[in-house]
N, C-alpha and C positions, 0 to 999 in steps of 0.2 A: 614500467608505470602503466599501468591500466587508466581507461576513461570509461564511468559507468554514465548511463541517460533512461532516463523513464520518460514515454510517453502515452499518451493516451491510445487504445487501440482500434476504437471505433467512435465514428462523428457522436452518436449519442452520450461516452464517455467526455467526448471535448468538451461537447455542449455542456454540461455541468461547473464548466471552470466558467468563472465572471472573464479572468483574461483571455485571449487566444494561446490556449494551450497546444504548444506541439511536443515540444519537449524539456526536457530541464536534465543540467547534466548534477549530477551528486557526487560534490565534494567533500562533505563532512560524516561522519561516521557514528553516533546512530543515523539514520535519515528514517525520522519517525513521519508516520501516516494514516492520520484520522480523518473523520468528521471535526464539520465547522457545526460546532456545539454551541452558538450565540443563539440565543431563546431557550436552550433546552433548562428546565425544572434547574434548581440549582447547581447552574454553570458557573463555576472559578474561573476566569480566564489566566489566574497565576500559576493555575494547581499543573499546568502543562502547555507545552507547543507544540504544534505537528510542523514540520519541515514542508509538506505537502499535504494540504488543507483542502476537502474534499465535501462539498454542497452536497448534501443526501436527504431527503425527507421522510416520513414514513410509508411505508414499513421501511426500515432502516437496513441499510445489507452493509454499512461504514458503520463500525465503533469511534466513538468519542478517540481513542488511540488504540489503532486496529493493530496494526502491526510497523516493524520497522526495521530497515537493510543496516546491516552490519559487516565489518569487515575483521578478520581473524588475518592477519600477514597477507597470503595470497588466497584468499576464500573468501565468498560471498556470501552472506545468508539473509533468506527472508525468515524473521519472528514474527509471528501471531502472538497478540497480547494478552489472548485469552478473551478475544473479542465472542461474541455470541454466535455469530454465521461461520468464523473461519474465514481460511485464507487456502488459496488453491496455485500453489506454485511448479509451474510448468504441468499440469493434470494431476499433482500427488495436494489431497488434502492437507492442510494442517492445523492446526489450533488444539482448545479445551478437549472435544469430542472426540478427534484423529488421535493417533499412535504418535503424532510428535508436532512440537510448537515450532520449528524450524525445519526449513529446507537450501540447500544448498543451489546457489544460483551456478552456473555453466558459465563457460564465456563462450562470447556470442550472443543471438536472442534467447530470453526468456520469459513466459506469460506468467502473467499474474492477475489472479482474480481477487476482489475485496469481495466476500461473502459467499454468495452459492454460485453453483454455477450460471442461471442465469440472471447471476448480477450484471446490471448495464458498467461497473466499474473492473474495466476487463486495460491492463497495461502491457506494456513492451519493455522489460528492461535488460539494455542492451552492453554487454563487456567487452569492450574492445582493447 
């Protein structure tokens, strides 16, 4: 039985959560992860949920539903949605513009960046 957790990897990342974000462990399987899309131009709030809700403002480095963890028996992976910036899981690009829309998580730590590299939404997600 594995325990997966994300958390934030720098004070400037926390700061963007309304609560005291340290970490959060992920028990269901997608674990989708966007932007908080309330004001944006015609916003559904039906059309989708993110699991992990992510306060971003322009210029925007979070998509509406950037990407999100999935689990294949014993294997991990991060999905990019085909968000616009991409997703940078452990240094290997991925999304629309990269060679591939997923990357396979390690157990143990792994970095993850929402958008470019220096996007402030930079995480920790951890397999133990």
């Amino acid at each position: 039985m594995f325990k997966m957790t994300i958390s934030p990897l720098t004070p400037l990342c926390a700061s963007k959560f309304f609560e005291c974000f340290i970490s959060v462990e992920i028990e269901k399987f997608p674990f989708k992860i966007g932007r908080d899309a309330y004001g944006d131009r015609d916003f559904d709030p039906s059309a989708f949920t993110n699991d992990l809700t992510i306060s971003d403002r322009e210029p925007f480095q979070v998509s509406r539903k950037h990407c999100f963890i999935e689990r294949d028996g014993e294997c991990f992976y991060v999905r990019d949605t085909g968000s616009s910036l991409g997703t940078i899981v452990n240094g290997t690009p991925i999304g629309v513009k990269n060679a591939s829309l997923s990357e396979v998580l390690i157990l143990g730590k792994n970095t993850v960046i929402l958008g470019t590299a220096r996007s402030p939404f930079k995480f920790q997600i951890e397999i133990a």
